[in-house]
One Martini backbone bead per residue (centre of mass of N, CA, C, O) as a GRO file, in nm:
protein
  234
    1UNK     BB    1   2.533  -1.416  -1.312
    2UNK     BB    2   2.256  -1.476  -1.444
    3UNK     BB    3   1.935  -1.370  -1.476
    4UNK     BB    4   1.801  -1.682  -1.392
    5UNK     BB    5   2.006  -1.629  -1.097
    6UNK     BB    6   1.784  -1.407  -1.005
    7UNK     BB    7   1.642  -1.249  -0.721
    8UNK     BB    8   1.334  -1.061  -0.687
    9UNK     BB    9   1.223  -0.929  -0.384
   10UNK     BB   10   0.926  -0.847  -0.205
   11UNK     BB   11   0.930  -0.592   0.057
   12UNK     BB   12   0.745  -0.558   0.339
   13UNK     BB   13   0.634  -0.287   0.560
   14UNK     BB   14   0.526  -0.106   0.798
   15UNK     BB   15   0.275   0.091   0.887
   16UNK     BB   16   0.372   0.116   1.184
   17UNK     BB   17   0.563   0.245   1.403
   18UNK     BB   18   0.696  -0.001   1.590
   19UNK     BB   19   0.624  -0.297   1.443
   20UNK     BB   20   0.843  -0.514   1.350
   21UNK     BB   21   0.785  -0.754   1.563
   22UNK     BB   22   0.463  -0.801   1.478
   23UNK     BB   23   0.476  -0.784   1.125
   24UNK     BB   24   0.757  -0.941   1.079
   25UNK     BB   25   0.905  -1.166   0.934
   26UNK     BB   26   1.191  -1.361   0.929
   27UNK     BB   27   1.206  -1.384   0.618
   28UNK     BB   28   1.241  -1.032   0.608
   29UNK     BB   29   1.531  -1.030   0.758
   30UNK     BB   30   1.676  -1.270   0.600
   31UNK     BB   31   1.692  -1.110   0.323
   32UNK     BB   32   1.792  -0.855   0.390
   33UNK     BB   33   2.052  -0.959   0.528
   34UNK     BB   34   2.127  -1.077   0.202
   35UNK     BB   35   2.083  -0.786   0.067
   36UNK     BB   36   2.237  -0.517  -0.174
   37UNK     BB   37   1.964  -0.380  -0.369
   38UNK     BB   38   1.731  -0.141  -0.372
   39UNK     BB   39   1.409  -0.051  -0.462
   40UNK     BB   40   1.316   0.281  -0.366
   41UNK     BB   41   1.102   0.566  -0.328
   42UNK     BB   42   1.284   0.603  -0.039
   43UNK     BB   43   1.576   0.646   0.082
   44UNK     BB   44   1.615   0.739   0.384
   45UNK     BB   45   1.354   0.541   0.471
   46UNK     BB   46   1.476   0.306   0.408
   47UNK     BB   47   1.772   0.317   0.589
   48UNK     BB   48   1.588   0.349   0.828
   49UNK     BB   49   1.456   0.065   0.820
   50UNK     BB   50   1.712  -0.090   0.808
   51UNK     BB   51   1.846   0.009   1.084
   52UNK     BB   52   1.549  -0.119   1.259
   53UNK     BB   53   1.647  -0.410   1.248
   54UNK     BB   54   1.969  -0.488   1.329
   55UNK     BB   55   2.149  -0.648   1.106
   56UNK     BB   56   2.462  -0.521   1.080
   57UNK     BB   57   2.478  -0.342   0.863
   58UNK     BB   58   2.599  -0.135   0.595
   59UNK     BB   59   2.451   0.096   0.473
   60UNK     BB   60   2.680   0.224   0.269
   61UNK     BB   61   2.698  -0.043   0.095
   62UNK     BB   62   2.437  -0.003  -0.020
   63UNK     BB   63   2.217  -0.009  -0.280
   64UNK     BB   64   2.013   0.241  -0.424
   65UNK     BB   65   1.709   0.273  -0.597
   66UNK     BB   66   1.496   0.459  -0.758
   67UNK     BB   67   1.137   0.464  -0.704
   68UNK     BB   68   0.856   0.624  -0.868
   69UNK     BB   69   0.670   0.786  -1.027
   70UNK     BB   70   0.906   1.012  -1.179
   71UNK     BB   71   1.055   0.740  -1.309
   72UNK     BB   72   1.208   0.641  -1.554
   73UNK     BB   73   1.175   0.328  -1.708
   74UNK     BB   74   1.456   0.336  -1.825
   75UNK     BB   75   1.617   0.343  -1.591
   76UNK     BB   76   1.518   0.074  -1.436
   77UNK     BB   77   1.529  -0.121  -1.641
   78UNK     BB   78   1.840  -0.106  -1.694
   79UNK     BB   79   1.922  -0.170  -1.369
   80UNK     BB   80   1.795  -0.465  -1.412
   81UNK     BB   81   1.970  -0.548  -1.617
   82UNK     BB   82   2.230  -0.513  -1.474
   83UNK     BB   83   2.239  -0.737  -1.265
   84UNK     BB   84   2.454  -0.906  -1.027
   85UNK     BB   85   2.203  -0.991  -0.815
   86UNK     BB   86   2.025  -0.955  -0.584
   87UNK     BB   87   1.693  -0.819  -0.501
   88UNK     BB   88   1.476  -0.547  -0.360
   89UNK     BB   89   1.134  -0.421  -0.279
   90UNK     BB   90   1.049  -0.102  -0.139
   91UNK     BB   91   0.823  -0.012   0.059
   92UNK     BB   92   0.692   0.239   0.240
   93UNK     BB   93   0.395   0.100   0.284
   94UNK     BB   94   0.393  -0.218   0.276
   95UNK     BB   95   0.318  -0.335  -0.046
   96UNK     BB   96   0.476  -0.431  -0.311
   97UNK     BB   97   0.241  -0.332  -0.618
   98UNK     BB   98   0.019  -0.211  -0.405
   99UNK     BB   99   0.028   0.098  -0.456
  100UNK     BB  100   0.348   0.081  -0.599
  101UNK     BB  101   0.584   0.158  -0.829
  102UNK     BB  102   0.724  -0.177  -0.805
  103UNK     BB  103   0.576  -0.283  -1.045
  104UNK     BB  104   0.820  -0.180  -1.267
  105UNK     BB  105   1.026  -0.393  -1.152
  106UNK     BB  106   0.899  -0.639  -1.226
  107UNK     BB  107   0.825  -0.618  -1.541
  108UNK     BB  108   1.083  -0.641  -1.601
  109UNK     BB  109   1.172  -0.934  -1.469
  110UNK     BB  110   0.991  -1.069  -1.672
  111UNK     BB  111   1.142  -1.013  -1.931
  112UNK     BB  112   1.439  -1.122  -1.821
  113UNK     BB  113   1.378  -1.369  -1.588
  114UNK     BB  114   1.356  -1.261  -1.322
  115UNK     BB  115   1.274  -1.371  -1.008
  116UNK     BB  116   1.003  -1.373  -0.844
  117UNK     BB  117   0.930  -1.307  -0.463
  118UNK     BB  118   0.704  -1.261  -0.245
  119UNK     BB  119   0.625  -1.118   0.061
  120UNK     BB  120   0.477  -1.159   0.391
  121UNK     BB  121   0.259  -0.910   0.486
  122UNK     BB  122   0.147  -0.583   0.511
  123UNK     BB  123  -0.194  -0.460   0.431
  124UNK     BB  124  -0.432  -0.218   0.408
  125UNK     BB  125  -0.604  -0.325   0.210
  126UNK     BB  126  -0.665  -0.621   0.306
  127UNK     BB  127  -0.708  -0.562   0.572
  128UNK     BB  128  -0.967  -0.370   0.577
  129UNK     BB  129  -1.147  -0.597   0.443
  130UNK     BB  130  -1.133  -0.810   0.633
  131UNK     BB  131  -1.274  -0.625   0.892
  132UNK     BB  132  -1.522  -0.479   0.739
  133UNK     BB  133  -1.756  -0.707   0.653
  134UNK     BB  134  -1.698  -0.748   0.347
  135UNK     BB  135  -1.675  -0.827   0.072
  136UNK     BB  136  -1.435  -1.089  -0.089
  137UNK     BB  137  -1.558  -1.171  -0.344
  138UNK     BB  138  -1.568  -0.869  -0.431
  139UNK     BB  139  -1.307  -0.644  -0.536
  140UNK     BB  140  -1.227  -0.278  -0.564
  141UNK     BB  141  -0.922  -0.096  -0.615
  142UNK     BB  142  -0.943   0.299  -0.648
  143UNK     BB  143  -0.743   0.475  -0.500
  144UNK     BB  144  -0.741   0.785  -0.592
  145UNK     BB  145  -0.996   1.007  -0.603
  146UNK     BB  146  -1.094   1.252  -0.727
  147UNK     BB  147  -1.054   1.627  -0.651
  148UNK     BB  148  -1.299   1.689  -0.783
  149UNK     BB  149  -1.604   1.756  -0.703
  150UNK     BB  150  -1.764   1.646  -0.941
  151UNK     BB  151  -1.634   1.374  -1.017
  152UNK     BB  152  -1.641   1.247  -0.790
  153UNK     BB  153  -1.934   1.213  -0.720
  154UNK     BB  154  -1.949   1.091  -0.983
  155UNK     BB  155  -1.831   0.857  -0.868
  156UNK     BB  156  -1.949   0.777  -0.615
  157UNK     BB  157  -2.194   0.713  -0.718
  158UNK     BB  158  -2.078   0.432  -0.888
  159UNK     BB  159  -1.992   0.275  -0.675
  160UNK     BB  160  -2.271   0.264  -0.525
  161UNK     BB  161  -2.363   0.076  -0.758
  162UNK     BB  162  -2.200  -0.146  -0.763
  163UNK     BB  163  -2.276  -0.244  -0.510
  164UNK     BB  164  -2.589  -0.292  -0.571
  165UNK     BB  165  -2.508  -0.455  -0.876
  166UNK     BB  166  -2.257  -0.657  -0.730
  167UNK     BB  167  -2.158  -0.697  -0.461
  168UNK     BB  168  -1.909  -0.457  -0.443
  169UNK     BB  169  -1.644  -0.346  -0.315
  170UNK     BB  170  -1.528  -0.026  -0.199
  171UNK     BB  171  -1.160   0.063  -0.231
  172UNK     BB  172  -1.007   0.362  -0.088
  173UNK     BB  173  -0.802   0.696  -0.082
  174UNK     BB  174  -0.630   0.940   0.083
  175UNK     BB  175  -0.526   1.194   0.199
  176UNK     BB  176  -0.411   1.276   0.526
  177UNK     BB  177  -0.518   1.578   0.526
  178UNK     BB  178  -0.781   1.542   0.385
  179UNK     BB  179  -1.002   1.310   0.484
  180UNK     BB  180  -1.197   1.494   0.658
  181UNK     BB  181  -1.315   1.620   0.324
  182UNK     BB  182  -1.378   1.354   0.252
  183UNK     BB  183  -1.579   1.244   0.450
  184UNK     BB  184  -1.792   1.490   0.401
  185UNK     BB  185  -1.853   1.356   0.104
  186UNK     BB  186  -1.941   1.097   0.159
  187UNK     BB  187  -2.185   1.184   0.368
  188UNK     BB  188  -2.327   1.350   0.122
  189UNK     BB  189  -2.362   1.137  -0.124
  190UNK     BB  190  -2.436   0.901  -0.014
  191UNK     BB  191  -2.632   0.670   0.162
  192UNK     BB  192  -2.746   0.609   0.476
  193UNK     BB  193  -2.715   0.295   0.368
  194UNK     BB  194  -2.482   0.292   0.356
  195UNK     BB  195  -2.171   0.110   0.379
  196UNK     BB  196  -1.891   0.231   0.616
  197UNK     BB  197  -1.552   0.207   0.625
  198UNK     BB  198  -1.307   0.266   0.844
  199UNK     BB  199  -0.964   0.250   0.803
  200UNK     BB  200  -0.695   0.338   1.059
  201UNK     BB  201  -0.382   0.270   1.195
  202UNK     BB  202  -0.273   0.002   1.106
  203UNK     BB  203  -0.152  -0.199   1.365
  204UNK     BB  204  -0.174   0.001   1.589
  205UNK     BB  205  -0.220   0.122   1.894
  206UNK     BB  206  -0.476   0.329   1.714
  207UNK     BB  207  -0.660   0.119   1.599
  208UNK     BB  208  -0.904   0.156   1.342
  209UNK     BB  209  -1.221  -0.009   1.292
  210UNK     BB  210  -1.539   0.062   1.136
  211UNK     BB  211  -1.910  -0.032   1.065
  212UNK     BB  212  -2.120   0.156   0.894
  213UNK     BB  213  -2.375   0.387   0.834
  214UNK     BB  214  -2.428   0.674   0.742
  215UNK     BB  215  -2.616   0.754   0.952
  216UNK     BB  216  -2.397   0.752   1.184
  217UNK     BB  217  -2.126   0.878   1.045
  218UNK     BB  218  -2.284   1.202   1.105
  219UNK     BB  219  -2.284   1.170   1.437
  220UNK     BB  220  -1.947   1.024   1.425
  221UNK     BB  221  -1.728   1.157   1.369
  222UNK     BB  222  -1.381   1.114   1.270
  223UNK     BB  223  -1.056   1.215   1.307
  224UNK     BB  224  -0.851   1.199   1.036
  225UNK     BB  225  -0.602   1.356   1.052
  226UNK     BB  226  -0.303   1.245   0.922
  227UNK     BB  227  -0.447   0.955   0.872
  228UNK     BB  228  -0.407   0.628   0.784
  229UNK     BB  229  -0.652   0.538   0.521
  230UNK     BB  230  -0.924   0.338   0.474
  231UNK     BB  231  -1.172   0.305   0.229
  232UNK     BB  232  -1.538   0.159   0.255
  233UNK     BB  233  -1.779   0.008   0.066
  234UNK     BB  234  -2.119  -0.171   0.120
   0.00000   0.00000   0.00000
């Protein structure tokens, strides 16, 4: 087979535990179901993703490789280039490519001709914003603002001018231990009528997902430790 009747799949995985039949299409089992080839964030992780679809496969059969952020890009490359058959794209939570290592197994696939094909899944960056009613018609996502106190605030005072000067939403998440004091960041920086839209383990059965201004938000912090969550200002 040539590299260019081969085709990477990028394959879209649930944002939470137990939703496989609520958001994956058929398409995305049937895809996974007749490839053995996947590039995967976490092979563990991925195995057992694939064993909760029941798809009869034989995981022993499947061939794994990494794909994360301290991957060689030489090493993915070479990979790639190896193909001798179709391949997938298994994102940790949501679609790859997206906030997500796998975009670097695509860039080389189309360096060498492999097609590309995304497939229709769950994306919390996009829930959250769909949910959010905020603006849809210019948005950018900042994955994780710094860690640093000063830095933040400067980045933070920055987006929220873009939103009064750009009419753009902003949108951004953090490591979900951290949640709730970068929340408490949040809302001692922003301004108390900026609108803050917090979008908590989406797709779930204690899906949140509500925008108020921040002075509302002062009032009535959620909980968030440890729940995969998007901000969104705007």
């Amino acid at each position: 087979m040539s590299q260019s009747d081969i085709t990477l799949y990028l394959i879209p995985t649930v944002l939470a535990e137990g939703t496989n039949d609520q958001v994956l299409t058929p398409q995305i089992k049937n895809v996974i179901a007749n490839v053995d080839v996947f590039f995967v964030e976490n092979i563990r992780t991925a195995r057992r993703f694939i064993s909760s679809l029941k798809l009869g496969k034989v995981i022993d059969n499947i061939t794994f490789y990494e794909l994360h952020k301290d991957t060689p890009r030489g090493e993915t490359r070479d990979q790639i280039k190896g193909l001798t058959q179709n391949a997938g794209v298994i994102s940790e939570a949501g679609c790859p490519g997206v906030a997500d290592p796998g975009s670097v197994a695509v860039d080389f696939a189309h360096q060498i001709g492999v097609k590309v094909v995304p497939l229709v899944g769950p994306s919390s960056i996009l829930l959250a914003l769909m949910g959010s009613g905020m603006s849809g018609q210019s948005f950018v996502f900042h994955g994780y603002l710094p860690i640093d106190k000063a830095e933040r605030k400067t980045t933070i005072k920055q987006l929220e001018t873009d939103v009064i000067q750009k009419n753009q939403t902003q949108i951004f998440m953090e490591t979900p231990f951290r949640n709730n004091s970068f929340l408490d960041a949040l809302l001692d920086i922003c301004q108390i009528d900026t609108l803050l839209c917090i979008a908590a383990n989406i797709t779930s059965e204690d899906e949140f997902i509500e925008t108020h201004p921040v002075k509302y938000w002062k009032k009535n912090k959620p909980d968030l430790h440890k729940q995969p969550t998007i901000f969104l200002i705007g």
